[in-house]
N, C-alpha and C positions, 0 to 999 in steps of 0.2 A: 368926663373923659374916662377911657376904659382903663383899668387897671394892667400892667403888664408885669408878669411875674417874673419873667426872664430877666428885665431891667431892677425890680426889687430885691431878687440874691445876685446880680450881679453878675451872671453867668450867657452863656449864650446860649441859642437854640436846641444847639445839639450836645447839649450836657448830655453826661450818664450821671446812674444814681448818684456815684462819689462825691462827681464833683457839684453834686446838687447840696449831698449830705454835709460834705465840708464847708461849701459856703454857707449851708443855713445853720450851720455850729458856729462861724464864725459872726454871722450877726447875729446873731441870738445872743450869743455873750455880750454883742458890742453895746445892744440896746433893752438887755434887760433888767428891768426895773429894780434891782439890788442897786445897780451898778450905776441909778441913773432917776435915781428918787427927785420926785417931783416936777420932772423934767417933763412934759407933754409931748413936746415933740418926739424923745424919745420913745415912750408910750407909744404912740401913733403908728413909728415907724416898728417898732416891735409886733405892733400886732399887724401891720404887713408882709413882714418877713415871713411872720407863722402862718398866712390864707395863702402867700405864693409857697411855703412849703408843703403843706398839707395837700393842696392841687399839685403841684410836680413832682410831689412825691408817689402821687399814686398811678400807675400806669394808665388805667383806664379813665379818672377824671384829666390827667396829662393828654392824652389821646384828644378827649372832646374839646379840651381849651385849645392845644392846636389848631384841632380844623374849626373851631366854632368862635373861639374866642370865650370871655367870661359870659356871655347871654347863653352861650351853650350849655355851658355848666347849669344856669342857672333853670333850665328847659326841662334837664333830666334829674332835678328835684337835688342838684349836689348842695348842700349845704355853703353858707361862707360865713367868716367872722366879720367879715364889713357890716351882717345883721347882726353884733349882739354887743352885747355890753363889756365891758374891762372887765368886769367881774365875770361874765360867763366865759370872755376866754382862757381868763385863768382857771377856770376851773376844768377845760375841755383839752388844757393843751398838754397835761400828763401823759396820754397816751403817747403824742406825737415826740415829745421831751425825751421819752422812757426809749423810742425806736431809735433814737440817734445817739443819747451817751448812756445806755442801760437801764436796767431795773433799777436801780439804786436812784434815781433821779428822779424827783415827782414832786419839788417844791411848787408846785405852780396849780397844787390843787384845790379848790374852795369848795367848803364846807358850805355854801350856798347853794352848790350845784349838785350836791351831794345824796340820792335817796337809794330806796331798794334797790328799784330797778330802773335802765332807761326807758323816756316817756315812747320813743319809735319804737316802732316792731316791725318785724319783715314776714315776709310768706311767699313760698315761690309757686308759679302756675305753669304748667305743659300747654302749649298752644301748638297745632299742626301748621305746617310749613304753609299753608294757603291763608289760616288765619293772621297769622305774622303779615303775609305781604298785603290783602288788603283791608285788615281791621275788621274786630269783629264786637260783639256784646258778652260778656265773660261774668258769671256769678262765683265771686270769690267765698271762700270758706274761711274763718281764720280765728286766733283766739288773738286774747287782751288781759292785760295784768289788771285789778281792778280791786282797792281798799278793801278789806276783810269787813265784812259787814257788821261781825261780830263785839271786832275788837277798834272798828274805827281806823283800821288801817297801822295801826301801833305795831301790831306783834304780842300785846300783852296782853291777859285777860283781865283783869281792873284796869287798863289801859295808862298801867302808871310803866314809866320807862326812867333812868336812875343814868345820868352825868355817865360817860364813863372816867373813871377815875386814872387810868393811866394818861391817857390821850386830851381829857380834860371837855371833851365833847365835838373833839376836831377829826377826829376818823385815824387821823394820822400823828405818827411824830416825829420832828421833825428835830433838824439839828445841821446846822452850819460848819463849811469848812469853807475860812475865806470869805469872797464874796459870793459864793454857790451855797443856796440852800437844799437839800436835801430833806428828803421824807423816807418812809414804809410805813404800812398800810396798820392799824393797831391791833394786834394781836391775839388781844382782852376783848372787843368789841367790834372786829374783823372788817372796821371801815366806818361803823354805824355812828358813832360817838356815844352811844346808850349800850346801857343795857339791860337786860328782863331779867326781874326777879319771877316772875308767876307769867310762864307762856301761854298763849291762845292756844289752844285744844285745837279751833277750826281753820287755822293755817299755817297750824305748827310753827306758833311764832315770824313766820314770814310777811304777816302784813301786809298781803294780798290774798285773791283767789284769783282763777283762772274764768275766765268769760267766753262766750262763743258765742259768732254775728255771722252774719252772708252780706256780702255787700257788689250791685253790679256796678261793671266800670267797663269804660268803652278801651279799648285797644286800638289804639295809633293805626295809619296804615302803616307800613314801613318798618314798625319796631323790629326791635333785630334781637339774636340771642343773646340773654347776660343784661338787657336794656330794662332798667327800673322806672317803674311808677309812682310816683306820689300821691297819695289820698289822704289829705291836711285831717284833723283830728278826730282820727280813725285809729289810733296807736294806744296805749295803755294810759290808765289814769292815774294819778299820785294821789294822796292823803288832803290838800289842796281843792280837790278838783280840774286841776291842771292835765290836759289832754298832746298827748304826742300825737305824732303821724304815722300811715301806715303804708308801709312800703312794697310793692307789688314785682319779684323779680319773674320777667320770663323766663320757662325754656321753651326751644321753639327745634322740634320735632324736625329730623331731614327728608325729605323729599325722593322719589324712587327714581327719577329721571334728574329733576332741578337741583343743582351746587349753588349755594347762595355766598358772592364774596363783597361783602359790605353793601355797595346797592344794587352791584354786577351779577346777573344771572348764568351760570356754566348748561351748558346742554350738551352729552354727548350724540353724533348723529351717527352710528353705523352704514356705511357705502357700501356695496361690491366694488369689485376693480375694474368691471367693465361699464360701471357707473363712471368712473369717475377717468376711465378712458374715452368716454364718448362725449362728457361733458353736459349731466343732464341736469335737468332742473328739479329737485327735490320738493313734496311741503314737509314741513318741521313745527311742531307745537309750538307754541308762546305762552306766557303767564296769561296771556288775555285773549289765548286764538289759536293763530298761524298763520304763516308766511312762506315763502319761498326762497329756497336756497340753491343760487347757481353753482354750478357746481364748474369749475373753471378746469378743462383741459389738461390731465397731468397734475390735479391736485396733489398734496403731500399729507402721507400719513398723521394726524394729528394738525393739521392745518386748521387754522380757528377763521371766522368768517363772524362779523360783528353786527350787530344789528343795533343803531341807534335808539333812544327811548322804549326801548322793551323790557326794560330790568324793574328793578323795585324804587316806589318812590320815597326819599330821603324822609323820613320823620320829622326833620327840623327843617329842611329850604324847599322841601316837595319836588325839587328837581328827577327827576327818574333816570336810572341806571342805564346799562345797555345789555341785551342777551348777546352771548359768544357763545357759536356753535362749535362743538368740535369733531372733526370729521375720524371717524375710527374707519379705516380700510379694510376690507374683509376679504377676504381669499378662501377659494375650495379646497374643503379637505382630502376631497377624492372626485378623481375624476373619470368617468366611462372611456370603455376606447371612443366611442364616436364624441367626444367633447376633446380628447386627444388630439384625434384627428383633424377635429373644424380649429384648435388652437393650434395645428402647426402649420393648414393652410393659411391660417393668419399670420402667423409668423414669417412664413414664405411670402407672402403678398408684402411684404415690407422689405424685400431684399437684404443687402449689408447691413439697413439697420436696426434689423431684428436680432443681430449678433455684433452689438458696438463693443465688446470686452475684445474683438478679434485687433480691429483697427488702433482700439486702445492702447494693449498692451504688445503691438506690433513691435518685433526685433529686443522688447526686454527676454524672451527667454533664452536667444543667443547670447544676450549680454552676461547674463547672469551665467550661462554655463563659463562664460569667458572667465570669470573670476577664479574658476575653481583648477583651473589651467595649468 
């Protein structure tokens, strides 16, 4: 059964942040593990509170679980805790802790989860507005964090590393008020729990170097701007041999004609006005061609006209969008006498109602003077 996160903080659809931030303050306290030792069920429920706040909390994973549900999330490579252990979410849930009741709050970090740097990486790529809509082959360029060859990935050069003695080897320290635990980060050892007496020369103590790969990946049709890829361990290495993932953000280049609005294509079409007083039929480009646009009698400036299945197809249901044409009305800026002329005998050939303001405003500007009487 799908998980529903609206139903696990308790809240409804149309929360805002607040009231998202307050409830997941107020279960958090309700079910976490100070407060609720040995308890499983609470466990369980605590680390559900934290994967529905982590998704509602962020606009754009909030976005996709709306329209998609949790299989959506799970499409565009977003992470969940329903994959990991009690112990990894403890140690992942500092950030999210730290965003709702301050810096000062970070009891919840483990020293298991704890290294240089994080295993993912990201890398963003420029794709042209044609590539985005129907997918293309893309040689990515990127680096990787990868154990210092020299020193074993240590940071030392004898490769010995020394407790740190404030912290005791735990990164942080930590200290109770109540039933809330509380941490900061060590001061002496800046998170590490060690530290180096005799530093590596070849990575200035960092215990990495830096790596460079190319790697090709197909590009979605459909994908949209801001939309991430995942490339499973392809991301940096730890001391371990343990491999992250590598994370691929578009941008995706606009278009000189085509507005693209999520799978809907905008097109504006320039008419004359005797175009669109005669009622003729236009062709107008498409992402895949072109088509015909009638052009109805007395159109309206900025009148949009839709065209079914001509837009972009969805990335996740492949369902396709629709193009909307927008009609821009155009008018001469100067006119000949003899275009004067052929528009008054038109105008004439229309009799009374080539001058409707006459009949319109017929007997207001007696009335109006009446006022002033």
């Amino acid at each position: 059964m799908d998980i529903e996160y609206y139903e696990i903080l308790e809240i409804s659809r149309d929360a805002d942040v607040n009231e998202i931030k307050k409830a997941y303050r107020k279960l958090a306290l309700k079910y976490h593990p100070d407060r609720n030792q040995g308890d499983k069920e609470a466990e369980e429920k605590f680390k559900l509170v934290n994967e529905a706040y982590q998704v509602l909390s962020d606009p754009q994973k909030r976005a996709t679980y709306d329209r998609y549900g949790k299989a959506g999330l799970d499409s565009q490579g977003f992470s969940h805790f329903s994959d990991m252990n009690y112990e990894d979410i403890m140690g992942d849930l500092g950030s999210i802790f730290e965003s709702v009741f301050g810096s000062g709050f970070g009891g919840f970090r483990s020293s298991a989860r704890r290294g240089r740097y994080p295993l993912d990486t990201e890398v963003e790529i420029t794709i042209a507005f044609n590539e985005a809509v129907f997918g293309c082959t893309k040689e990515v360029d990127y680096s990787y964090k990868s154990p210092c060859s020299d020193c074993n990935g240590t940071g030392s050069k004898d490769g010995k590393k020394t407790t740190c003695n404030d912290c005791h080897g735990k990164g942080q320290i930590f200290y109770r008020q109540g039933f809330m635990t509380y941490s900061q980060t060590c001061p002496t050892c800046q998170g590490k729990g060690t530290t180096i007496s005799n530093p590596c020369s070849t990575c200035n103590a960092k215990g990495y170097e830096i790596k460079k790969d190319s790697i090709k990946i197909d590009i979605p049709e459909g994908i949209d701007n801001g939309n991430r890829i995942r490339v499973a361990r392809k991301g940096n290495i730890d001391e371990s041999g343990e491999r992250g993932d590598l994370y691929i953000q578009t941008n995706v280049l606009e278009d000189d004609h085509f507005v693209r609005h999520n799978d809907d294509v905008y097109i504006e079409v320039p008419v004359f006005f005797t175009q669109v007083a005669l009622g003729e039929s236009i062709t107008i480009p498409t992402l895949r061609g072109e088509t015909t646009l009638e052009l109805p009698i007395g159109a309206k400036d900025k009148q949009q006209f839709i065209f079914k299945n001509e837009g972009i197809k969805n990335v996740h249901t492949g369902e396709l969008g629709n193009l909307i044409a927008q009609i821009k009305i155009k008018y001469p800026k100067k006119l000949t006498n003899e275009q004067k002329e052929l528009l008054e005998k038109l105008q004439e050939s229309f009799g009374i109602s080539s001058s409707p303001h006459e009949n319109h405003f017929e007997g207001v500007f007696d009335k109006i003077k009446s006022w002033f009487k």
